[in-house]
C-alpha positions in Angstrom: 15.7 7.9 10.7 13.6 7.6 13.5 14.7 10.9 15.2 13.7 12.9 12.9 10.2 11.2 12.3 7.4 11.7 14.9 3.5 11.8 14.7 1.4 12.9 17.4 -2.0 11.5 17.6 -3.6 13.9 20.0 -2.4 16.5 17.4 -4.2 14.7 14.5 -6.7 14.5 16.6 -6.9 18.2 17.3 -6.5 18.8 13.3 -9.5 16.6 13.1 -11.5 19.0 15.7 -10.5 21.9 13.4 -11.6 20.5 10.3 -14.8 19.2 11.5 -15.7 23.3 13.2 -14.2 24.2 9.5 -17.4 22.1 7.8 -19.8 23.4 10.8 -19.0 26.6 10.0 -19.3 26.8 6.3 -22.3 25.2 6.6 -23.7 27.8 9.3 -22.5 30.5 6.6 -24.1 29.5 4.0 -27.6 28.7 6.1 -27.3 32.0 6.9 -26.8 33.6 3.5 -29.7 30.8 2.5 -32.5 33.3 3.7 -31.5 36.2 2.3 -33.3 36.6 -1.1 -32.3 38.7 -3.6 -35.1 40.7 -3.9 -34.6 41.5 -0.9 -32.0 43.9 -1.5 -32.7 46.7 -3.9 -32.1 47.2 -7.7 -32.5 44.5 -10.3 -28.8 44.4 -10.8 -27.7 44.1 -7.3 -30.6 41.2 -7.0 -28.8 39.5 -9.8 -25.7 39.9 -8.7 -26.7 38.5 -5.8 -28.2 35.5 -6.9 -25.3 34.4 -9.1 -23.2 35.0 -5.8 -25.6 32.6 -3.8 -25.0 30.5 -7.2 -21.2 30.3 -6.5 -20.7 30.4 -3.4 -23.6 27.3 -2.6 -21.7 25.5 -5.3 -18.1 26.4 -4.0 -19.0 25.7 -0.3 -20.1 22.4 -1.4 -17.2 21.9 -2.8 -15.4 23.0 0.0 -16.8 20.5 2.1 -16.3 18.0 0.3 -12.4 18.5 0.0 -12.6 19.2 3.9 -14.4 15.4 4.2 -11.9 14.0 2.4 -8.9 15.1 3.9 -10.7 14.0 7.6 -10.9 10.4 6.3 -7.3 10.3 5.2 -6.6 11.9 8.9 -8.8 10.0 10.9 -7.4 6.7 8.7 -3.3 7.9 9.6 -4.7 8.6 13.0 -6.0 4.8 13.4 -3.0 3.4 11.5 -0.2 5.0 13.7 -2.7 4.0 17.1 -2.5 0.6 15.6 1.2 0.8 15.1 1.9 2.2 18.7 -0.5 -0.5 20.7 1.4 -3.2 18.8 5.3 -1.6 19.4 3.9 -1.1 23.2 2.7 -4.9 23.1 5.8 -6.2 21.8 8.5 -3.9 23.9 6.7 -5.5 27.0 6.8 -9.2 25.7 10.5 -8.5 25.2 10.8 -6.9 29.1 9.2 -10.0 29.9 11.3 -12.3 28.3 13.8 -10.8 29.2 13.1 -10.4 33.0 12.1 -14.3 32.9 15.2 -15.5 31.5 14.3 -16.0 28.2 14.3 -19.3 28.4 11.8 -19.7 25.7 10.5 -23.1 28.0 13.3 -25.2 27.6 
């Protein structure tokens, strides 16, 4: 099973890079649509049409962002777990080279 089973950290950590310029960027969007007013723009039915966009798309970015958050925390969390998991394989693979290289005596 272990073949066909293999996690790379410095890829979750690249996904993690991605998601985070994903949340930069919405939030650069919507800044940016932030200070454009409606009645800005021209006729009374653009300017509410315009609003209710700025309505729905404030809400759904938010949204967004939070969906984005939550999949970094499960990400960052595999990401720590499978460190975790390598540091102790690594730590006990060398105990065992020692042992082994010592005799294995086990002090008797």
């Amino acid at each position: 099973m272990g073949d066909h089973f293999k996690t790379d950290t410095d890829q979750l950590g690249q996904f993690l890079k991605t998601l985070e310029g994903c949340i930069r960027d919405l939030n650069e969007a919507r800044s940016a649509l932030a200070h454009v007013r409606a009645d800005q723009i021209g006729t009374k039915r653009l300017d509410e049409a315009c609003d209710g966009f700025q309505e729905r798309w404030r809400y759904g970015s938010e949204q967004t962002k939070k969906m984005i958050d939550a999949v970094s925390e499960g990400v960052k969390s595999n990401k720590k777990n499978y460190e975790e998991v390598e540091n102790a394989l690594e730590k006990a693979f060398k105990q065992m080279a020692q042992q082994t290289t010592s005799g294995g005596s086990g002090g008797k």
